[in-house]
Every structure is written in C-alpha cells, then in structure tokens.
MIVO-754962 format. One record per residue: residue in three letters; x, y, z of N, C-alpha, C, CB in turn. Coordinates in steps of 0.2 Angstrom, whole numbers, plus 2048, in hexadecimal, padded with zeros to 3 digits. Glycine has a CB too. Layout:
residues N
AlaXYZXYZXYZXYZ/...
This chain:
residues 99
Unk6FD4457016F944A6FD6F64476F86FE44F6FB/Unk6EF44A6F76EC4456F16EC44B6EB6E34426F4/Unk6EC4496E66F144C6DE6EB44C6DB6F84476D8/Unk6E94516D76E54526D36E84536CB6E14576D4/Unk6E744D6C76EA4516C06E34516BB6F144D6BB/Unk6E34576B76DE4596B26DF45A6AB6DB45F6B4/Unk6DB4566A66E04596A26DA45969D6E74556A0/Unk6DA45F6996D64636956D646468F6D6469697/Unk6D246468A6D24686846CD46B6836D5466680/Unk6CD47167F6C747667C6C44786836C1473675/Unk6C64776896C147868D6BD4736926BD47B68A/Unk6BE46B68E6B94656916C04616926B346168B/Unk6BE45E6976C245A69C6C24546976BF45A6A5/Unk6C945269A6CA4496956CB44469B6D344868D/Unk6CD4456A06D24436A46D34456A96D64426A3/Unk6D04416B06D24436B56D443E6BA6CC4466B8/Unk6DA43F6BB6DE43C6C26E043D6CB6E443C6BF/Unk6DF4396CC6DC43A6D46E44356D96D04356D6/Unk6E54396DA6EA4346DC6EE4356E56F14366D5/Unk6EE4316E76F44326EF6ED42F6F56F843F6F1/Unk6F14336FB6EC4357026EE43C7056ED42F708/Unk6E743D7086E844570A6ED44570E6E244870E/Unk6EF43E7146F243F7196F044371F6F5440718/Unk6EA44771F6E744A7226E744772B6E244B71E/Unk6E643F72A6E443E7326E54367316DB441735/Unk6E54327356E74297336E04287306E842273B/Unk6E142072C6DE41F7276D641C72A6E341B723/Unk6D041F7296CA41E72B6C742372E6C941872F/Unk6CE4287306C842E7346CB43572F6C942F73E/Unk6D043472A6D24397256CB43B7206D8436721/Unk6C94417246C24467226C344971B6C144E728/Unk6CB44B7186CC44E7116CC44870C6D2451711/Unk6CE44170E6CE43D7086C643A70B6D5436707/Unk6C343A70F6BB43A70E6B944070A6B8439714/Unk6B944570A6B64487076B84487006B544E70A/Unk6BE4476FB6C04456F56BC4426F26C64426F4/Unk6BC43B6F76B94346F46B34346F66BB42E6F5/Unk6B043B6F86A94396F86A843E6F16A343B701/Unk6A94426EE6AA4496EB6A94446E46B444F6ED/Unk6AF4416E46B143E6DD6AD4376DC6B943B6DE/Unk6AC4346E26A742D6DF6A042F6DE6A74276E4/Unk69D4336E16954386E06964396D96934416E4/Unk69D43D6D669C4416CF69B43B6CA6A24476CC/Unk6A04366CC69F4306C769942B6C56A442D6CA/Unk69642B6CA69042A6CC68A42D6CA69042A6D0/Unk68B4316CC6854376C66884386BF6844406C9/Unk68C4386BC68E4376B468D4326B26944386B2/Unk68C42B6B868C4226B56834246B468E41A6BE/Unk6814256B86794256B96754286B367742B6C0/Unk67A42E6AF6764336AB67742E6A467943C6AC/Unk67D42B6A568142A69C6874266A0683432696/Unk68A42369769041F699696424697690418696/Unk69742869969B42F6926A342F69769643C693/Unk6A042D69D6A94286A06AB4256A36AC42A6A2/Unk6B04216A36B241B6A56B641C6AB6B541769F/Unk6B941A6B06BD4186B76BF4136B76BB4186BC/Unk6C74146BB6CC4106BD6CB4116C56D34116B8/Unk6C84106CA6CD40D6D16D140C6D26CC4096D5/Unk6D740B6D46DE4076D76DB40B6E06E940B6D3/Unk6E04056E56E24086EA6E340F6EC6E64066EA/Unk6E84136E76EA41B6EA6E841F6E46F441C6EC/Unk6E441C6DF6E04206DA6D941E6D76E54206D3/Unk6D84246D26D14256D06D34296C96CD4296D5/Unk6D24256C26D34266BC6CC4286B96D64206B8/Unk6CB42E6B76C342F6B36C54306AD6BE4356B6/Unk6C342C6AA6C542E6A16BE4316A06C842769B/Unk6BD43569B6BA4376966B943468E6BC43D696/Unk6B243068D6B342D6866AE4306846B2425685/Unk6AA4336866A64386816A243E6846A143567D/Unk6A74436826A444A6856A044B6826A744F685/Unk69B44F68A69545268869545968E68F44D688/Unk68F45D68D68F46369068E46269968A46868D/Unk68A45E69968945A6A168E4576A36844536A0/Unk6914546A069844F6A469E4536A569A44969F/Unk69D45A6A06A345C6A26A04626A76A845D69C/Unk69C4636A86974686AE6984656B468E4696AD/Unk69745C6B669745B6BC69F45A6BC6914556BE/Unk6A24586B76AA4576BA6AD45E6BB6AF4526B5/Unk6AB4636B96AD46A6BB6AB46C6C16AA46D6B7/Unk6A64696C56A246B6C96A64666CE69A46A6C8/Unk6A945F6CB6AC45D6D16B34606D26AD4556D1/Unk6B64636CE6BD4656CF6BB46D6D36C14646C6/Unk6B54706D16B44746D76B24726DB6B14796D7/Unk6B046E6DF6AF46B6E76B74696E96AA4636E7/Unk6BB4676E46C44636E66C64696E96CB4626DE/Unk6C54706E36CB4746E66C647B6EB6D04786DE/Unk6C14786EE6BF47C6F46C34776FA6B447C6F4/Unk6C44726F86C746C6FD6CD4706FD6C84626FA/Unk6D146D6F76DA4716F66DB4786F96DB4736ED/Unk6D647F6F96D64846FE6D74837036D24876FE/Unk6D247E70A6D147E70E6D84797116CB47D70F/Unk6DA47370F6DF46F70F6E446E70A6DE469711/Unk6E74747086EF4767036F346F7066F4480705/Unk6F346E70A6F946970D6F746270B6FA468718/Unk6F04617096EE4587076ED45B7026E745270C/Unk6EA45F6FF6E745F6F76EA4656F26DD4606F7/Unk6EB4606EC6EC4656E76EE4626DF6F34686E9/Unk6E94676DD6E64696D76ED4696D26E14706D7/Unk6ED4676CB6F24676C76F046A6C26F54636C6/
C-alpha cells in the first residue's frame, strides 16, 4: 500500500511523505503506482520550474517534499496534488491512503 503522510500548519502544507507500493499488479505494469508517480513528480516539477520554495528526497520506496518557503502557489499546486492522491485513494482504498 502506498502511505501518504501530511503535515500542516495554519492551513499550508510543510511536509509531504509518499511512502510503500500500491501492490495493485507486478512491478512495471502497476497502473496505481504509475499514476502516484506520475501525480507527484509533475507537481514537483512544476513547483521546481516556478521557484525553489521546495526541496526532495527520492529513496527506493519513498518521496520526501519538504517545504522551505511557503507561498500561495506552492501550496495551491501541492493541494491540488493531494486532491489528484485522494481521487486515486477513493477508486483503490486497498493500495492508497491518505493520512
């Protein structure tokens, strides 16, 4: 299952953790951790593109997005990715979930 943890204050995101596999199907044709890591590496990308407001860790079975300087944009498109997550987390409760 792939783990979302969020963690917040006043409303703006500081920290986002991505963590596991959907398990959904063997590895290369699993459609739910493709769509994550297409979800999550687009948002990171388009926040790299606009400004440097946050940094990433990759590992193997994770994805660390810290937050070094909020702004209204960055936390609009990481809002925007966490609603793409949990339209995912609705459709496949058994691989995804939001914390």
């Amino acid at each position: 299952m792939i783990k979302i943890y969020v963690e917040k204050q006043n409303d703006q995101i500081n920290k986002i953790r991505i963590h596991g596999h959907a398990k959904y199907d063997d590895y290369g044709r699993d459609i739910v951790c493709a769509a994550v890591s297409a979800t999550v590496i687009t948002t990171i990308n388009g926040i790299l593109s606009l400004s440097k407001t946050i940094d990433y860790v990759e590992n193997k079975d994770e994805v660390i997005i810290n937050v070094i300087k909020k702004d209204d944009i960055t936390n609009k498109l990481l809002n925007n990715m966490l609603l793409m997550l949990s339209e995912l987390e609705k459709d496949y409760p058994k691989n995804v979930k939001i914390n």
